[in-house]
Structure formats: structure tokens, C-alpha cells
N, CA, C and O atoms as a GROMACS GRO file, in nm:
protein
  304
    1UNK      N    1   2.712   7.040   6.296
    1UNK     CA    2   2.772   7.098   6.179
    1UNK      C    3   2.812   7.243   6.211
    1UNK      O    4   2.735   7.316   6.273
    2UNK      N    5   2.941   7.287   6.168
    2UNK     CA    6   3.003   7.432   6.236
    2UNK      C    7   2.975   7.508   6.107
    2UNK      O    8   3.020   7.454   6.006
    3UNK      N    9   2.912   7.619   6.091
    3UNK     CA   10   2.879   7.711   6.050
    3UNK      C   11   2.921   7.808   5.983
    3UNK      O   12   2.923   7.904   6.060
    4UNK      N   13   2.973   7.854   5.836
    4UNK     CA   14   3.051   7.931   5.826
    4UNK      C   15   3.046   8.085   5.854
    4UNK      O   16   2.971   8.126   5.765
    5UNK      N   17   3.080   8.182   5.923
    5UNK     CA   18   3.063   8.314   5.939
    5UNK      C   19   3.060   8.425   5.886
    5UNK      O   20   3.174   8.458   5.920
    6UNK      N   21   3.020   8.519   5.824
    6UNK     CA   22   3.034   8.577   5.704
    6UNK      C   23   2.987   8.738   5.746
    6UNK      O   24   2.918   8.746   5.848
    7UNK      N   25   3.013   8.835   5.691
    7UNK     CA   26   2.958   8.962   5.774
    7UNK      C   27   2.847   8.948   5.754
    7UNK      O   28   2.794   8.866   5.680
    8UNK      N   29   2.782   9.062   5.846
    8UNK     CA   30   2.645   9.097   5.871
    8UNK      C   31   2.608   9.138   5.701
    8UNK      O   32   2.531   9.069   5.635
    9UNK      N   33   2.691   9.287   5.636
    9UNK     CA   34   2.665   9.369   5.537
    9UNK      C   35   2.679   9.267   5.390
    9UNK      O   36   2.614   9.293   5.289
   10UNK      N   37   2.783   9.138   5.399
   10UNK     CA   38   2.771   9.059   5.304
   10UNK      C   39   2.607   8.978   5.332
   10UNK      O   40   2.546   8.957   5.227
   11UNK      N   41   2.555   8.947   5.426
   11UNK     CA   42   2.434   8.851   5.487
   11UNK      C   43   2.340   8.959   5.398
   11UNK      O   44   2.274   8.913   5.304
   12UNK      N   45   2.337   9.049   5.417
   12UNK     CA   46   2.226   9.154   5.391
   12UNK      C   47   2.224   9.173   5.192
   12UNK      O   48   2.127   9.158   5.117
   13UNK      N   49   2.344   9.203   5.161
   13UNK     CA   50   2.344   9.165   5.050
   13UNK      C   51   2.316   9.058   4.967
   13UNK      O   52   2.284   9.077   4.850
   14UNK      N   53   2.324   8.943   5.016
   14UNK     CA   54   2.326   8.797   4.953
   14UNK      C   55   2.188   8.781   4.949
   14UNK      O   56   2.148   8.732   4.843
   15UNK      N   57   2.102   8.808   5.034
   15UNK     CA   58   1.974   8.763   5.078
   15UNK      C   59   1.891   8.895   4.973
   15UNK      O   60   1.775   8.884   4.932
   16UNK      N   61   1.950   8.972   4.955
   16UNK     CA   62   1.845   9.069   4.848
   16UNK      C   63   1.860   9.067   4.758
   16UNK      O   64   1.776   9.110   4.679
   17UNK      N   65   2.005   9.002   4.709
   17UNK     CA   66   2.001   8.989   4.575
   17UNK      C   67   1.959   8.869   4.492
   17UNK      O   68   1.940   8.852   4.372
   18UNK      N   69   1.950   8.785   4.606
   18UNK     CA   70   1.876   8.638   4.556
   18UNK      C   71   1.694   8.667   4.602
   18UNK      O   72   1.612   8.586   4.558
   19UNK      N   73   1.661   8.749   4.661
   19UNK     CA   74   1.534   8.804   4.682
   19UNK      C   75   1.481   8.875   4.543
   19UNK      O   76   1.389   8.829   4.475
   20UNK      N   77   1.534   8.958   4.522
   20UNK     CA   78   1.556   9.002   4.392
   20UNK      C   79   1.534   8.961   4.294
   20UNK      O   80   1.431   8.980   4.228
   21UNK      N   81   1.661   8.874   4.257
   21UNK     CA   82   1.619   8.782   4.165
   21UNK      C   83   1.525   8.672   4.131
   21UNK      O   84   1.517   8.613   4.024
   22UNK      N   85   1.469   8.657   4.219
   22UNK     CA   86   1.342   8.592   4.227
   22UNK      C   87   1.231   8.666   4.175
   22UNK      O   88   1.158   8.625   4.085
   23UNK      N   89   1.216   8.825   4.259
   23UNK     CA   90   1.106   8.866   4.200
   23UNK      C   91   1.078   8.903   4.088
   23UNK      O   92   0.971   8.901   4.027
   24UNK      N   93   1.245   8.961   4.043
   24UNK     CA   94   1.233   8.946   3.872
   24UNK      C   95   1.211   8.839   3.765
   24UNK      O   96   1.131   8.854   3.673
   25UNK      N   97   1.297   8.713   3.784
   25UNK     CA   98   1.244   8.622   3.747
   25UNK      C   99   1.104   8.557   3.740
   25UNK      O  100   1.064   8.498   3.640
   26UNK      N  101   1.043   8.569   3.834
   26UNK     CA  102   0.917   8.553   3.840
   26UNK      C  103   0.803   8.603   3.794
   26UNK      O  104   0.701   8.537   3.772
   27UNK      N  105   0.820   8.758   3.775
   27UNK     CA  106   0.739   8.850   3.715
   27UNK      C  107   0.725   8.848   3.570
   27UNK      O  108   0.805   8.876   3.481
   28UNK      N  109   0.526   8.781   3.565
   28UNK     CA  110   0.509   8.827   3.424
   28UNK      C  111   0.519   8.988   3.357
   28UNK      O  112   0.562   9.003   3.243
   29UNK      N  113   0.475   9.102   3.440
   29UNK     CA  114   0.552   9.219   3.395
   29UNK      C  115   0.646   9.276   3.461
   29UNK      O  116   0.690   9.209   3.554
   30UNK      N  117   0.695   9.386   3.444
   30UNK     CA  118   0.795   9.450   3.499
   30UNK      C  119   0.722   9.455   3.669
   30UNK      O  120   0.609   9.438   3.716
   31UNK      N  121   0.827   9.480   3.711
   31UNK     CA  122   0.787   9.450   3.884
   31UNK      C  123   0.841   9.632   3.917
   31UNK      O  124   0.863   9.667   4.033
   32UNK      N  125   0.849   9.690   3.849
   32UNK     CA  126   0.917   9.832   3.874
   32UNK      C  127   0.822   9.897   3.838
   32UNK      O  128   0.756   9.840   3.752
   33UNK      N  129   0.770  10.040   3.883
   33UNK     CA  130   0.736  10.188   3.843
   33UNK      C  131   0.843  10.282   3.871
   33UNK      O  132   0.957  10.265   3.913
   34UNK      N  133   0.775  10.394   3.834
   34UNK     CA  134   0.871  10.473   3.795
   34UNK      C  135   0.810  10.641   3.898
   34UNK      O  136   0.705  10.678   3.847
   35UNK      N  137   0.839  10.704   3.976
   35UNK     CA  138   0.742  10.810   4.049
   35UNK      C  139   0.800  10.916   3.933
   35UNK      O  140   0.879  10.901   3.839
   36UNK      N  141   0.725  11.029   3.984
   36UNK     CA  142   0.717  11.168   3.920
   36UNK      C  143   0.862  11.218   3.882
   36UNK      O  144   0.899  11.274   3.778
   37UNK      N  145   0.967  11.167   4.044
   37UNK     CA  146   1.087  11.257   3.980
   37UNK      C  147   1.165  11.131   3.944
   37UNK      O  148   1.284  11.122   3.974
   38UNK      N  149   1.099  11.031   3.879
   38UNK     CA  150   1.190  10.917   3.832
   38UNK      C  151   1.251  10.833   3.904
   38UNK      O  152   1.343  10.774   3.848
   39UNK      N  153   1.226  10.803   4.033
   39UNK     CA  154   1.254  10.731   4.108
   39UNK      C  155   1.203  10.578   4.070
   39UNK      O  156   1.102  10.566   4.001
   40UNK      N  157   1.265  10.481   4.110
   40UNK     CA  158   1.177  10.357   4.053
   40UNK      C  159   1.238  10.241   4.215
   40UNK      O  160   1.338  10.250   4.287
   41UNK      N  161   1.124  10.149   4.214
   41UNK     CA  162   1.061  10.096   4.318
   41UNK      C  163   0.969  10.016   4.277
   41UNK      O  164   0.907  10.025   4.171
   42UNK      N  165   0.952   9.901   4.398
   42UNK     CA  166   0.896   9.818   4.347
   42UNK      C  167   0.729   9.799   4.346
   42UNK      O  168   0.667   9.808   4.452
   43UNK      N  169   0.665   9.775   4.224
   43UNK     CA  170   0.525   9.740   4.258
   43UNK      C  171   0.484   9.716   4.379
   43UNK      O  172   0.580   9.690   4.452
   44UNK      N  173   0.365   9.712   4.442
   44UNK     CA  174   0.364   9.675   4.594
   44UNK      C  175   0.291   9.480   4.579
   44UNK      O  176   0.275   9.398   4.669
   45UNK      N  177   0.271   9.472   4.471
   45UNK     CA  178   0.251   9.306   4.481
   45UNK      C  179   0.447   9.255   4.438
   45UNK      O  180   0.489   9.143   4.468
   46UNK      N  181   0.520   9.343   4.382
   46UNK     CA  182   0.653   9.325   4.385
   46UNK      C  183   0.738   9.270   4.506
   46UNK      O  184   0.785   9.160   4.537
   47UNK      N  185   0.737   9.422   4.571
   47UNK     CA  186   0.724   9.424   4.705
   47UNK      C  187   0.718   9.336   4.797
   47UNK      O  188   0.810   9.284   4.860
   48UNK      N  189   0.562   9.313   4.804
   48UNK     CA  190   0.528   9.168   4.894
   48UNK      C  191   0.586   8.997   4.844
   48UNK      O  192   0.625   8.920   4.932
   49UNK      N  193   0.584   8.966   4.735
   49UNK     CA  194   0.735   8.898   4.697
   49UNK      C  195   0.854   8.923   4.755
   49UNK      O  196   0.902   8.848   4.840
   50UNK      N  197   0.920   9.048   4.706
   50UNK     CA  198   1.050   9.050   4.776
   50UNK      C  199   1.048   9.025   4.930
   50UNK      O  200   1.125   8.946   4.986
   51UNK      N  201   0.946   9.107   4.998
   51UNK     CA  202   0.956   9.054   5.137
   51UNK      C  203   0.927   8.905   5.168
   51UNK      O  204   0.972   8.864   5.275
   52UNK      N  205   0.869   8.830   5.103
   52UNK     CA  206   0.830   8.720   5.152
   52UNK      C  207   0.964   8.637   5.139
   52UNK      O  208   1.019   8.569   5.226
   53UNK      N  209   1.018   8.668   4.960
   53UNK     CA  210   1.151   8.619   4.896
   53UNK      C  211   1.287   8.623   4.989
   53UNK      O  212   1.377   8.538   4.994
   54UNK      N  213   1.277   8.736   5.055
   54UNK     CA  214   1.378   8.807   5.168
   54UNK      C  215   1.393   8.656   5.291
   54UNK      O  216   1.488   8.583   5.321
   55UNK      N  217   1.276   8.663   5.325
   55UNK     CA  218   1.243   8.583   5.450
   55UNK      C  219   1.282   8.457   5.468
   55UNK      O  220   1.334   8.394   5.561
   56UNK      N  221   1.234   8.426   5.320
   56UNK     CA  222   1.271   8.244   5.294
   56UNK      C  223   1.426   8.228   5.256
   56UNK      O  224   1.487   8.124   5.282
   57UNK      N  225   1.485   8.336   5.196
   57UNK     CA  226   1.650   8.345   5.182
   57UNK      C  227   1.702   8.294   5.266
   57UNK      O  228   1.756   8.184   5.280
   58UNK      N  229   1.677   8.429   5.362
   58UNK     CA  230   1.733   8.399   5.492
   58UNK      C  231   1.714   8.302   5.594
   58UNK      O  232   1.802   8.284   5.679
   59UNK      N  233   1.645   8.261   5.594
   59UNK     CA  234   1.593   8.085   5.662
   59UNK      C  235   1.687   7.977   5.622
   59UNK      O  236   1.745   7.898   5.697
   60UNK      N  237   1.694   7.987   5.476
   60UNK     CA  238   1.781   7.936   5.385
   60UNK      C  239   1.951   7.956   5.426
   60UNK      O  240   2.012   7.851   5.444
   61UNK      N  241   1.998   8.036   5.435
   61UNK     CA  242   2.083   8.142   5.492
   61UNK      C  243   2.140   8.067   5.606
   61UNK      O  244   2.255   8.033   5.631
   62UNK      N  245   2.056   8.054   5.654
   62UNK     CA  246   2.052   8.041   5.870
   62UNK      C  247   2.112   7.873   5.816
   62UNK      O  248   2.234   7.861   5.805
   63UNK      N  249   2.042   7.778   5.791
   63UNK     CA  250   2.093   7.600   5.787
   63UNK      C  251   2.267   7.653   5.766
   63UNK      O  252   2.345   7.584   5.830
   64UNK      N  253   2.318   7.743   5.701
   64UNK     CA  254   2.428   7.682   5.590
   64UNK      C  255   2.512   7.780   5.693
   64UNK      O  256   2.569   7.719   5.784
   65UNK      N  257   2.527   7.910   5.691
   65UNK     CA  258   2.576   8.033   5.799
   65UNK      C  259   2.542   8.118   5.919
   65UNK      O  260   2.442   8.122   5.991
   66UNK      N  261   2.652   8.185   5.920
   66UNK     CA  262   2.646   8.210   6.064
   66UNK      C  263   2.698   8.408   6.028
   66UNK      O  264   2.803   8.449   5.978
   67UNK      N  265   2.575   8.489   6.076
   67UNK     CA  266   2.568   8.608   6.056
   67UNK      C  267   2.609   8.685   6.152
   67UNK      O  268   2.560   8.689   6.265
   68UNK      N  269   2.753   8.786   6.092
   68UNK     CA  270   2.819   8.853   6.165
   68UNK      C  271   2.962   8.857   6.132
   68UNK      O  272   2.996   8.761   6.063
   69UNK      N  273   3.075   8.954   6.167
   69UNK     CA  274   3.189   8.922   6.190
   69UNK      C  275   3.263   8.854   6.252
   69UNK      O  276   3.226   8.842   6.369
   70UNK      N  277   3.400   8.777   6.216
   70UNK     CA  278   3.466   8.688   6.361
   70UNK      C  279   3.466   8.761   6.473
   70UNK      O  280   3.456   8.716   6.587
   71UNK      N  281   3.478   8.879   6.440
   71UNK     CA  282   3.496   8.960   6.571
   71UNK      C  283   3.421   8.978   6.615
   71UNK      O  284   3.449   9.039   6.719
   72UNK      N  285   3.262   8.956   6.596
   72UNK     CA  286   3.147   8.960   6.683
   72UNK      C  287   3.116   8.810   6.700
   72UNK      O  288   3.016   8.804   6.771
   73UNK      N  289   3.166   8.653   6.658
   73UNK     CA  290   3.153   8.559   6.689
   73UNK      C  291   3.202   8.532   6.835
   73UNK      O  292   3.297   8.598   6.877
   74UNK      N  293   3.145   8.441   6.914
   74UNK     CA  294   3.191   8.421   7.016
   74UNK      C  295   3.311   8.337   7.004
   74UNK      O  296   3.333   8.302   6.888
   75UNK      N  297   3.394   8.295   7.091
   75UNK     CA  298   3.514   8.212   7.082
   75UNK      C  299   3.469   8.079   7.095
   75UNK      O  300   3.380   8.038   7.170
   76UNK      N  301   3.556   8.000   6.994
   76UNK     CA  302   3.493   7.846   7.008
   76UNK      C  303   3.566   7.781   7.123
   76UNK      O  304   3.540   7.666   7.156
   0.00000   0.00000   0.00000
């Protein structure tokens, strides 16, 4: 099965925002704090979701595409 190719910076996006949305969806509370100068970030049990969420994306990711530009694909 040939692979479709897609950039690196779209790969990176796709995979966090479906990471993402997972951890929000998932969360019985807010998955966000907020620091001193208002910065906001994720819980660190958030966090460890999103990274795990990240991982399995992209696994996910890998069966269906192929990460990178044509111009960094090799020639078929």
C-alpha cells in the first residue's frame, strides 16, 4: 500500500491536535492551570495523557502516511 506524503509541520500539527483533543475530551476537570503571570499549561496528569495521546496518534499516523515533504521523499 503507497503512502500518502504530507509535511513534516502538517504531521506535527495533526497529531497534537487530535492529542489534544483527546485530553480534553477525556478530562473530568479542566486539564489546564493557570501560572502567576497567566500562562496556562497542562496539568502534569494532563500532560502525561497528551504524551501518551501524542504517541498512539502517531503510530496511527505511520499505517495511513508518510512524514515529510516530496522534496524530502525519495524517488519512486
Amino acid at each position: 500500500m503507497s503512502k500518502i506524503t504530507i509535511p513534516t509541520q502538517t504531521w506535527i500539527q495533526l497529531y497534537a491536535d487530535l492529542a489534544n483533543w483527546h485530553v480534553e475530551e477525556s478530562a473530568i476537570d479542566s486539564p489546564w492551570r493557570e501560572d502567576e503571570d497567566g500562562n496556562e499549561s497542562y496539568t502534569e496528569e494532563a500532560q502525561d495523557k497528551f504524551n501518551h495521546a501524542s504517541g498512539c496518534v502517531e503510530e496511527i499516523l505511520e499505517r495511513f502516511f508518510e512524514k515529510g515533504a516530496w522534496s524530502e521523499r525519495e524517488e519512486i
